[in-house]
N, C-alpha and C positions, 0 to 999 in steps of 0.2 A: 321731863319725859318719863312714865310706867316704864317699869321692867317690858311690861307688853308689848308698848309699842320700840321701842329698844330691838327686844329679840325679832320683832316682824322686820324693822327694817335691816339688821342685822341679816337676816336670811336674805333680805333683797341686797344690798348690797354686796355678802360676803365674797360670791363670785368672781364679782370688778376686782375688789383686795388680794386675793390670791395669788400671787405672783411666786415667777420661779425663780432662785437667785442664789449666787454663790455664798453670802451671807444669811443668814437664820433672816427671814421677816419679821415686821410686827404680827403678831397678830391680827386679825381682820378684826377682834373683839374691842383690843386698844386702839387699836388706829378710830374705828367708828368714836370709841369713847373719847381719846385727844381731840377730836375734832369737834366733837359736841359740847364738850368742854369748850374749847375757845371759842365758838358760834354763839352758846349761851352767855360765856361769862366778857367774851374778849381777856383785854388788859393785854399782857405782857410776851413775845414768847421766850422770855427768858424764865417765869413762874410757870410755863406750862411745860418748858424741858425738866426744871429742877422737879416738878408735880411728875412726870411720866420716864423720867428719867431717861431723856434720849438727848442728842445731841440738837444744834440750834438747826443744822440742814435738815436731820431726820425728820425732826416736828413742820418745817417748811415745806418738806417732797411730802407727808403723809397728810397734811392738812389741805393741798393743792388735789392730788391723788383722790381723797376720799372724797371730797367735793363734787369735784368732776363724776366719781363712781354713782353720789349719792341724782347730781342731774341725770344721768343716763339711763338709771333705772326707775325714776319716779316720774318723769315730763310725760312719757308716753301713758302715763295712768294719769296722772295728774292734772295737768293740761294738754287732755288729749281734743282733738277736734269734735267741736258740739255740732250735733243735728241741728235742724231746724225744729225739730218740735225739742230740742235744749234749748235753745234761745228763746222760743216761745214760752217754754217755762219759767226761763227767767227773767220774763217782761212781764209773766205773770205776777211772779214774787217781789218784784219793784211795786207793782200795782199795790199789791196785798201789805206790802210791808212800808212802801214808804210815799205810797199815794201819787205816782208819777205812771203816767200810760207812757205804753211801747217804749219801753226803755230797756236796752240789752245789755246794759253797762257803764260804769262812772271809769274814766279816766284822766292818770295826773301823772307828775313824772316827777324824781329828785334829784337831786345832784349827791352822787356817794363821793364824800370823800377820801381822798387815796395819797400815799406819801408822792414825793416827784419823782413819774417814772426814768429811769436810767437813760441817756442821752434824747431826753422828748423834746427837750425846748418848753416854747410854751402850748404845746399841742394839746394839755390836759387843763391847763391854768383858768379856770372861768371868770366870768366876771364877778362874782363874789371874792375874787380873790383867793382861792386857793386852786389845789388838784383835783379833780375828779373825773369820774366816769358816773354816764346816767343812764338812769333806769327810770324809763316808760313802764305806766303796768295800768291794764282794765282788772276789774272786780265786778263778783255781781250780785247780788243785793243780801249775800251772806258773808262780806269780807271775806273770799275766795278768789283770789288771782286768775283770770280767764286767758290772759295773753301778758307776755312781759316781753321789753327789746331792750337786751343789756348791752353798751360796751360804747354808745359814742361818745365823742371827747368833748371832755370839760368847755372845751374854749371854741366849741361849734356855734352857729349860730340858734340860738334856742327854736326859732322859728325851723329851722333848715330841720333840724333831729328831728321834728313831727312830720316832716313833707318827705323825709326822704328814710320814714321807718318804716318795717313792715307791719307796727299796728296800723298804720294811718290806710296801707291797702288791705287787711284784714278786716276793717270797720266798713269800708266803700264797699268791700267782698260782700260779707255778709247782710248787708244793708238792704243791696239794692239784690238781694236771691232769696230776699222774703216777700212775699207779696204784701201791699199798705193793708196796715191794718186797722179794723175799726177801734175808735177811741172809747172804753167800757162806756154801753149803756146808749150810745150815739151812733148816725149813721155817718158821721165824719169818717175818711179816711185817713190817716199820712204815714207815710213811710217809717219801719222801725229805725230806731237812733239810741245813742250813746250821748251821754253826758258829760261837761268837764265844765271848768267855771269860764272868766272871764280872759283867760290867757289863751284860750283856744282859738282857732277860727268854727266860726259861724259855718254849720254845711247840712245837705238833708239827712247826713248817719251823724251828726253831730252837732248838737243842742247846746247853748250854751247862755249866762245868764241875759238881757238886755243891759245895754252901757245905761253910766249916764245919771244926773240927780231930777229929784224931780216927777217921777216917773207916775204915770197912771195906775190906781189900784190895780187893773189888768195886770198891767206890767210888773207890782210889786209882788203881788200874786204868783204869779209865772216865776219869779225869779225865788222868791221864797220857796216853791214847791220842790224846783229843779234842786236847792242849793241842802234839802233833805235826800233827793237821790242821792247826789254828790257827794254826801259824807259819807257813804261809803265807799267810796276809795281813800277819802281824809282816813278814815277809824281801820281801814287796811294793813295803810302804812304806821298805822299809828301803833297796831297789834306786833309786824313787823320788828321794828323799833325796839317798844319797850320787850319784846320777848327772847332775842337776838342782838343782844347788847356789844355782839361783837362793831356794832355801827355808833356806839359811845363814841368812840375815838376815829381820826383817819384809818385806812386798811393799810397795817404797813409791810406790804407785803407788795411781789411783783405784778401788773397789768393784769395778768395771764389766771395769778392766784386770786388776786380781788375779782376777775369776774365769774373764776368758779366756786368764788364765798356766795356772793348775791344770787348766781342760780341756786345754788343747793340751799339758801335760807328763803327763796321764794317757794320752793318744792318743797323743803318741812313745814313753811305755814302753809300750806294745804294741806299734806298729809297730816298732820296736828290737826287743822279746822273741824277736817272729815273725819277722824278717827276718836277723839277726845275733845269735840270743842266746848264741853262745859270747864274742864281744866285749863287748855288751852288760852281761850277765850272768852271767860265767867261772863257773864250781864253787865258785870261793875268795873270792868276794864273798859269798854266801850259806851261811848254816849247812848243816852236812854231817849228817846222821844215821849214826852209827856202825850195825855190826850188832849190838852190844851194848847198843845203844837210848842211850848217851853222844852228846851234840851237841859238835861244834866251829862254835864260832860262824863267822858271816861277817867280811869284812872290814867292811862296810860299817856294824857296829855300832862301829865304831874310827872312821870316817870322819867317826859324825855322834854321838858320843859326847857330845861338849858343846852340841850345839844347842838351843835350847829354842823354836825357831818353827815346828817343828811334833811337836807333843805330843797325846798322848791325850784322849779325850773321857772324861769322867765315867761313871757309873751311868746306862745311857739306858733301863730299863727296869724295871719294879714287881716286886717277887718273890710276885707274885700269877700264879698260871699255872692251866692245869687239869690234872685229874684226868687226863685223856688224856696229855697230855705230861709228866706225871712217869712215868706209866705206859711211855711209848715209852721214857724214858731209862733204864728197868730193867729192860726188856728187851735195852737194845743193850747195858750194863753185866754184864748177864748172859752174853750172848752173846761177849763181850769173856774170859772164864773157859773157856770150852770150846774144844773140841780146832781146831774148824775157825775159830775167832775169835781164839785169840789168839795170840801169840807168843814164841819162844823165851825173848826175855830180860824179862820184864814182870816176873814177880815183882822177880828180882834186881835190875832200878831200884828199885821201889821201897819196897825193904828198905836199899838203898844208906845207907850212913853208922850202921846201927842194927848 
């Protein structure tokens, strides 16, 4: 992070920090700084007392404290509620950028790893075998976080955390309060939708690839097209990650403090994205799309190649769907075949290797 961007959030935050108290405070200068230290670097908080030279509670209440400060003053800028002609924009910029119509967003979820919270049982224990708390989050076609749902537990049913989150009624919301829109170039209609892979369920605000081997060029088509939306929520989280290293390790720290780590590092990768995202966010941290439809990956899949604390969620969703929404995906699979849908190199992907 610039000294710039530093001092700007520094002025937004310093307010929340200010506290009145019979002992001397940190300052709102060092507290911002402690905290952005162990957000960037993680590691220890026994290296970031002896670095700040406070005691092990001090760096615990100022690291929890600033957090929270840093959510309260950025969500309502940051992830504030989008118009409808936002959403159109950015069904636009999916179009423009990664060749997928009426798409208002890619969504995926992780599992953040967390020490074992204090008399939980197994309330946090996943099936992967350790602790955690997860995080849902949509993106939209610039690795920008549009909605996040932080805090349910590890050992939920993965299907259960998407039916019973309020992205899952935030996407229905705004799905069905846009009128269908025509597919570029066609006088097709269907309903705008969000993207996610194969663990999702099937729905008309929610596209997801076709099961199954085998499959009809159509179908290998569609799923290939969708699975270039879709990486950007992969290349999100992936920005997330390698930038905010305090997710190297489990968060060891209380419930309460890991899930005001994970908001306040969703809220400075947006304000980071939007303010400096050639630093931030270089070309070469993020996968590149050839014009031959070949990906080079990012750096950042090198970065966090061995980490295992924050890893994917399961199957959160039944492959129970309706007739209407199978119906929209064979349409848009259709439309993915003709002159004005699709693209140069589509076949020859995905003939690649045959």
């Amino acid at each position: 992070m610039y000294p710039a961007q530093f001092d700007k959030l520094l002025e937004l935050v310093k307010p929340k920090l200010l506290k009145r108290s019979r002992r001397p405070a940190l300052p709102p200068e060092m507290r911002l700084a402690m905290t952005l230290k162990y957000l960037a670097h993680g590691g220890s908080f026994v290296n970031l007392c002896f670095e700040f030279r406070v005691g092990h509670s001090t760096a615990s209440k100022t690291i929890r404290e600033t957090c929270e400060a840093i959510w309260e003053v950025l969500h309502t800028e940051y992830f504030k509620r989008s118009t409808d002609q936002d959403w159109l924009n950015i069904s636009e910029e999916f179009w423009t950028r990664w060749n997928f119509p009426n798409t208002l967003g890619a969504i995926d979820g992780k599992h953040v790893a967390v020490q074992c919270p204090t008399n939980s049982g197994s309330l946090y224990y996943n099936y992967k075998k350790y602790y955690s708390i997860v995080l849902l989050a949509c993106c939209d076609a610039d690795y920008k976080f549009t909605w996040v749902d932080i805090g349910a537990y590890g050992s939920e049913n993965d299907a259960g955390i998407f039916k019973r989150s309020q992205i899952k009624i935030d996407m229905e919301t705004v799905s069905s309060s846009l009128p269908e829109g025509e597919l570029n170039g066609s006088s097709a209609k269907v309903p705008y939708y969000f993207v996610g892979d194969e663990a999702f369920p099937l729905n008309h605000y929610l596209l997801r690839p076709y099961p199954g081997s085998g499959l009809t060029n159509e179908r290998l088509i569609f799923n290939y097209r969708l699975s270039r939306a879709r990486r950007t929520i992969e290349n999100s989280f992936g920005i997330l990650a390698s930038r905010w290293r305090v997710y190297r390790q489990p968060l060891l720290c209380s419930v309460e403090t890991s899930e005001a780590i994970i908001k306040a590092t969703v809220c400075l990768h947006n304000f980071l994205k939007i303010n400096i995202s050639d630093k931030y966010a270089p070309p070469t941290l993020t996968d590149v799309v050839l014009n031959n439809g070949e990906v080079v990956e990012g750096k950042w899949r090198e970065i966090v190649s061995n980490d295992k604390n924050l890893t994917r969620v399961g199957r959160i969703g039944a492959n129970v769907s309706s007739k209407k929404a199978y119906s929209q995906r064979d349409i848009v699979a259709k439309y993915l075949l003709t002159p004005e849908g699709s693209v140069p190199w589509q076949m020859k992907y995905i003939n690649r290797g045959k």
